[in-house]
C-alpha positions in Angstrom: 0.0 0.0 0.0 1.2 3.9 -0.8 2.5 5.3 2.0 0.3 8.5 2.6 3.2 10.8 2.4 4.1 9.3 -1.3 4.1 12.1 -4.2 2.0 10.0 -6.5 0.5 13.1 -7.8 2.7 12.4 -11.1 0.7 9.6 -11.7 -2.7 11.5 -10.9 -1.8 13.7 -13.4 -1.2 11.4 -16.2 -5.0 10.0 -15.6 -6.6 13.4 -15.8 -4.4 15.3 -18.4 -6.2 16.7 -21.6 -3.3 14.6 -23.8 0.6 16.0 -23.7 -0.4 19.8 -23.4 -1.9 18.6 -19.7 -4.9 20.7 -17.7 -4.4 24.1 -17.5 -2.7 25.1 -14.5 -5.7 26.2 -12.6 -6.8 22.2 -13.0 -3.6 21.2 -12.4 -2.8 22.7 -9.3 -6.2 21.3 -7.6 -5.2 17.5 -9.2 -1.9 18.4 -7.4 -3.6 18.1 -4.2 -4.9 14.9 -4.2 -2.6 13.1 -2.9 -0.4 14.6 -0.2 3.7 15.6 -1.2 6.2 16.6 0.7 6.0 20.4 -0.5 2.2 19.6 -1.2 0.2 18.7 1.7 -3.4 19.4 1.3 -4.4 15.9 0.9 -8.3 16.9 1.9 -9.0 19.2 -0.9 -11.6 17.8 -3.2 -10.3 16.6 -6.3 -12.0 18.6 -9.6 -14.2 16.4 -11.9 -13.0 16.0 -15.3 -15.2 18.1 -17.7 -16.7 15.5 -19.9 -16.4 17.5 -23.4 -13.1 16.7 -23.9 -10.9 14.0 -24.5 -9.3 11.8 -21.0 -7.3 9.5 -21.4 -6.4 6.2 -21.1 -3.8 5.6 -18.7 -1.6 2.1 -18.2 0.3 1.4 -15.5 2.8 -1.7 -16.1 5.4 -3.0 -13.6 5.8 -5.0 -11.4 2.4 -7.1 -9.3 2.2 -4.1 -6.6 1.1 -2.0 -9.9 -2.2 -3.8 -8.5 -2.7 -2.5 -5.3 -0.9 0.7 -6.5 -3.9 1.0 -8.5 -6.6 0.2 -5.9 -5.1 2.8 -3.7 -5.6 5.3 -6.3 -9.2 4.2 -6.7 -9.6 4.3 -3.0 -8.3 7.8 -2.8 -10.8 9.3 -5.6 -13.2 7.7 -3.5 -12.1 9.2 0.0 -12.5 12.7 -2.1 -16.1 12.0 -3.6 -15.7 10.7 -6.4 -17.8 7.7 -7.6 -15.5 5.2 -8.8 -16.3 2.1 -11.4 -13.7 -0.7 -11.0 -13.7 -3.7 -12.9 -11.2 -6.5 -11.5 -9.6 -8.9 -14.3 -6.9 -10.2 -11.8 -9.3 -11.2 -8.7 -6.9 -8.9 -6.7 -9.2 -6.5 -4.9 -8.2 -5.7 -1.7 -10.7 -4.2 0.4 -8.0 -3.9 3.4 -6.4 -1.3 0.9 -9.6 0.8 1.2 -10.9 0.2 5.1 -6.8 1.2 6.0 -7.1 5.0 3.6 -10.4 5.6 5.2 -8.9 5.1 8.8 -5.9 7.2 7.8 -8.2 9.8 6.6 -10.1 9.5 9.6 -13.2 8.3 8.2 -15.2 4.9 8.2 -14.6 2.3 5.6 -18.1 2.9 3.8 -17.1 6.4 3.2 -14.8 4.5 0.1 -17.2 1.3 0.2 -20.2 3.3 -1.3 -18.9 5.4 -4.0 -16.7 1.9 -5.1 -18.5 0.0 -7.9 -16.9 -3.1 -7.9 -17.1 -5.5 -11.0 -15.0 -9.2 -11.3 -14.2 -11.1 -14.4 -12.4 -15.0 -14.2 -12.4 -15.3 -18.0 -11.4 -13.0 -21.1 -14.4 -13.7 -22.4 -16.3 -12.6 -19.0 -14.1 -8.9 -19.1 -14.8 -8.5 -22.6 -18.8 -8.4 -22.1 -18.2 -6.2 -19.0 -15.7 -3.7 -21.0 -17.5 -4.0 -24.2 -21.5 -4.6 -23.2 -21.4 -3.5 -19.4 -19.0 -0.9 -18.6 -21.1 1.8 -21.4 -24.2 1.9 -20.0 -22.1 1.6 -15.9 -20.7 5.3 -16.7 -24.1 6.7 -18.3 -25.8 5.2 -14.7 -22.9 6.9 -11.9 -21.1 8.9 -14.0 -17.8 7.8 -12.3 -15.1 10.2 -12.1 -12.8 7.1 -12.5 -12.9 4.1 -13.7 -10.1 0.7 -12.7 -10.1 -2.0 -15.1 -7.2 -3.9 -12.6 -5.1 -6.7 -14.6 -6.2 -5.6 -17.6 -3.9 -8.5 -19.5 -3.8 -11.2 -16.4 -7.0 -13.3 -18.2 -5.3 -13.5 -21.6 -2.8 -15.5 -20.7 -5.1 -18.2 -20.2 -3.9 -21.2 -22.3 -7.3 -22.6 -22.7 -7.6 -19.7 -25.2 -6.2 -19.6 -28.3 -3.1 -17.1 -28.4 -4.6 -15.2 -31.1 -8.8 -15.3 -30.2 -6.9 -13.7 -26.7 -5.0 -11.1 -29.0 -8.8 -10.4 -30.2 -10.5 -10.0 -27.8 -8.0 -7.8 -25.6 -7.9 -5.7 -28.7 -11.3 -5.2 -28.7 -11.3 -4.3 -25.2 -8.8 -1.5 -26.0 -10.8 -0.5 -28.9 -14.0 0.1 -26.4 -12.0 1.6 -23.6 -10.0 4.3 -25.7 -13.9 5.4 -27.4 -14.7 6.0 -23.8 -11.5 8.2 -22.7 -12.0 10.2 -26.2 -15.2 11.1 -25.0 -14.5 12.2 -21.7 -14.0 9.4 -19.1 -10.9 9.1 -17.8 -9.6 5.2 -17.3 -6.7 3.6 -15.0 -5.6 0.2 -16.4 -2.8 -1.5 -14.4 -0.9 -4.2 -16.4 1.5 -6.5 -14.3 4.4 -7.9 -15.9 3.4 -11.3 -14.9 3.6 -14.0 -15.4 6.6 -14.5 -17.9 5.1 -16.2 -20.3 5.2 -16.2 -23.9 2.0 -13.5 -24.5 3.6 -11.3 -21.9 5.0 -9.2 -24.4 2.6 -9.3 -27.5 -0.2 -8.4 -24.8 1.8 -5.5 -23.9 2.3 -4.2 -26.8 -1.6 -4.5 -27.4 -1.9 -2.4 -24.4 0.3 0.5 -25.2 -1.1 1.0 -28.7 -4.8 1.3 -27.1 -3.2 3.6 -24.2 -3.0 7.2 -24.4 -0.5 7.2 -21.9 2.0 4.6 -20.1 3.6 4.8 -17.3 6.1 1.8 -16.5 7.4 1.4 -13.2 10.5 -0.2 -12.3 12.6 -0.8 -9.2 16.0 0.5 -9.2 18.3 0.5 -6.1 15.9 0.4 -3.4 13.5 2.9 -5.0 10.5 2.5 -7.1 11.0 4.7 -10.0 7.7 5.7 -12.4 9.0 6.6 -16.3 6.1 7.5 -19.1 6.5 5.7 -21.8 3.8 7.2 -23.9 4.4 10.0 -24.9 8.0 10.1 -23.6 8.5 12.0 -20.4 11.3 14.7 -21.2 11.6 14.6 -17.4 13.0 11.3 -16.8 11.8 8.9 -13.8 9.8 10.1 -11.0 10.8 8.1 -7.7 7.9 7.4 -5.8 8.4 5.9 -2.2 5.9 2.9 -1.2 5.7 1.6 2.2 6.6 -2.1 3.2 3.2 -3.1 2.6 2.7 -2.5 -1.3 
């Protein structure tokens, strides 16, 4: 889990950019705030709502398996600010501990995350494809979600039972349906672990970043846990971001 002094913002900010040129600096100041910095603080301010006639985008997270959690905690943060939050699991990897232990940092009670988290779980590709493709449309028009999770994105497709390229399909059209969503508005978070090492890994990546708008790889690199965008290149370099024992 992220340490609550962690300056994730940088990842905040690739979600709810307007593509490279970023919010304007009003917007990005407030998304700034949503998760507490060093220099920042401010961790209680409410986080703006995306306006919905304009592009969002589709971020990617890829690393290593805490990209998981990583992303849960981010869900569970919109939450803690209002925000009604649409997550749909495709790694069984939900960890409601993640969400009851930000509420009690914040000071608030677990359902204060619990009932503005929609919570959706797929065990096959074919069972994440109807909830992307069939489900996940009508979901936003219903709670307007100021976020939406699809966690593991890729974990299903490596499913043997499944033909290597009816997988490639299918999670193609999932990335088809997902970026039509971001162009019109809702920003997505899809966190892709770099696991298991198996011979889709990498062709299921790849699928991944061409759908993305943005990707943002992390890596561990002498004791730290550094965040690089991929797409479009950072001309900043890595961020380091510092995670607690328990991510």
């Amino acid at each position: 889990m992220l340490d609550n002094q962690t300056p994730v913002w940088y990842l905040w900010v690739m979600i709810y950019r307007d593509g490279v040129a970023g919010s304007n600096r009003q917007e990005t100041d407030g998304l700034l705030l949503l998760l507490a910095s060093p220099e920042g603080g401010g961790g209680s301010a409410p986080l703006p709502v995306p306006r919905r006639e304009r592009q969002a985008s589709l971020t990617v997270l890829a690393g290593p398996g805490f990209v998981l959690d990583l992303g849960t905690t981010l869900a569970g943060q919109a939450a803690l600010r209002g925000l009604t939050v649409l997550y749909v699991d495709g790694a069984n990897a939900f960890d409601p501990y993640i969400l009851s232990r930000l509420a009690k940092d914040a000071g608030q009670p677990p359902k204060a995350i619990l009932q503005r988290l929609h919570l959706s779980r797929a065990f096959t590709c074919h069972q994440l494809e109807t909830l992307i493709a069939e489900r996940l449309p009508s979901a936003i028009a219903r709670y307007r979600p100021g976020l939406v999770v699809v966690s593991g994105w890729s974990h299903l497709f490596h499913d043997e039972n499944v033909p290597a390229r009816e997988a490639f399909r299918i999670l193609q059209h999932t990335g088809r349906r997902l970026r039509s969503l971001a162009e019109v508005g809702q920003p997505i978070l899809a966190t892709h672990p770099e696991e298991p090492a198996t011979p889709r890994l990498r062709p299921l990546g790849e699928i991944l970043a061409r759908a993305a708008t943005i990707v943002v790889r992390l890596r561990e690199e002498e004791g730290e846990v550094l965040a690089l965008q991929e797409k479009p290149p950072s001309p900043h370099g890595p961020h380091p971001l510092l995670l607690d024992s328990q991510l």
